[in-house]
C-alpha positions in Angstrom: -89.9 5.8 59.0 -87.0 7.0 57.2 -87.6 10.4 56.8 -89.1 10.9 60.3 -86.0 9.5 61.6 -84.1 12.2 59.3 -86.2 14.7 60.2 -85.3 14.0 63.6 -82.0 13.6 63.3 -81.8 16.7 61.8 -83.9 18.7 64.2 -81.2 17.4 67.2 -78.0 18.0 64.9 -79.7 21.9 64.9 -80.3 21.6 60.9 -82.1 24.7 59.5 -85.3 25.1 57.3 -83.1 25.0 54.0 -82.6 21.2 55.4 -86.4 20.7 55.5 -86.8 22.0 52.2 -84.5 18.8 51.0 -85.8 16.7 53.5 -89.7 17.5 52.0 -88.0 16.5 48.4 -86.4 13.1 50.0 -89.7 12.5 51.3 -91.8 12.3 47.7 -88.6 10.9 46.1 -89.9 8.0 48.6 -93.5 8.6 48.2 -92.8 8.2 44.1 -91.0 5.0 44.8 -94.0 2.9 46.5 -95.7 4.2 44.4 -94.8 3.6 41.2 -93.8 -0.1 42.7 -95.2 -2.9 41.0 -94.2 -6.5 42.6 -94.8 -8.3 39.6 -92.3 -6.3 37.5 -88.8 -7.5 38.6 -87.4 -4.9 36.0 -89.1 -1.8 37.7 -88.2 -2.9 41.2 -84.7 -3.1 40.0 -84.8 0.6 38.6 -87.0 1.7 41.7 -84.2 0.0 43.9 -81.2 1.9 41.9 -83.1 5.2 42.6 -82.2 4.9 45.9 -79.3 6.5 45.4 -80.6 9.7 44.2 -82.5 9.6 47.5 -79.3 9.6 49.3 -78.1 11.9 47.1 -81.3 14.3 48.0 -81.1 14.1 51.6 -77.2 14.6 51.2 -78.2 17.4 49.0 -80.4 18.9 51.6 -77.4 18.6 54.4 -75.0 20.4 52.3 -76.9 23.0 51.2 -77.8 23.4 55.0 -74.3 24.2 55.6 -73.6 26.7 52.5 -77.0 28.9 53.6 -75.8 29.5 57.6 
């Protein structure tokens, strides 16, 4: 759900392909986190949690380099 709401956001803010490229990464970053998910493991869920912030910083990622390539 996130990344299609991303997605869309981006198609109506007018976000070029370079943004989909990013977008594509954001999306397995996600993929990667359920996963490599294992409930039982309160340790990995904690490090799987933390990792969200390099999935921020992908889609920001993806967003800036949007606005460097037009």
């Amino acid at each position: 759900l996130a990344v299609l709401l991303a997605g869309a956001a981006g198609f109506v803010a007018g976000l070029g392909p370079v943004f989909y490229v990013g977008l594509a990464a954001y999306a397995l970053h996600l993929a990667w986190q359920v996963k490599a998910l294992k409930p039982e493991d309160g340790a990995l869920a904690l490090r799987l949690f933390k990792s969200n912030r390099e999935a921020g910083l992908i889609l920001l990622a993806a967003i800036a380099f949007n606005g460097l390539a037009s």
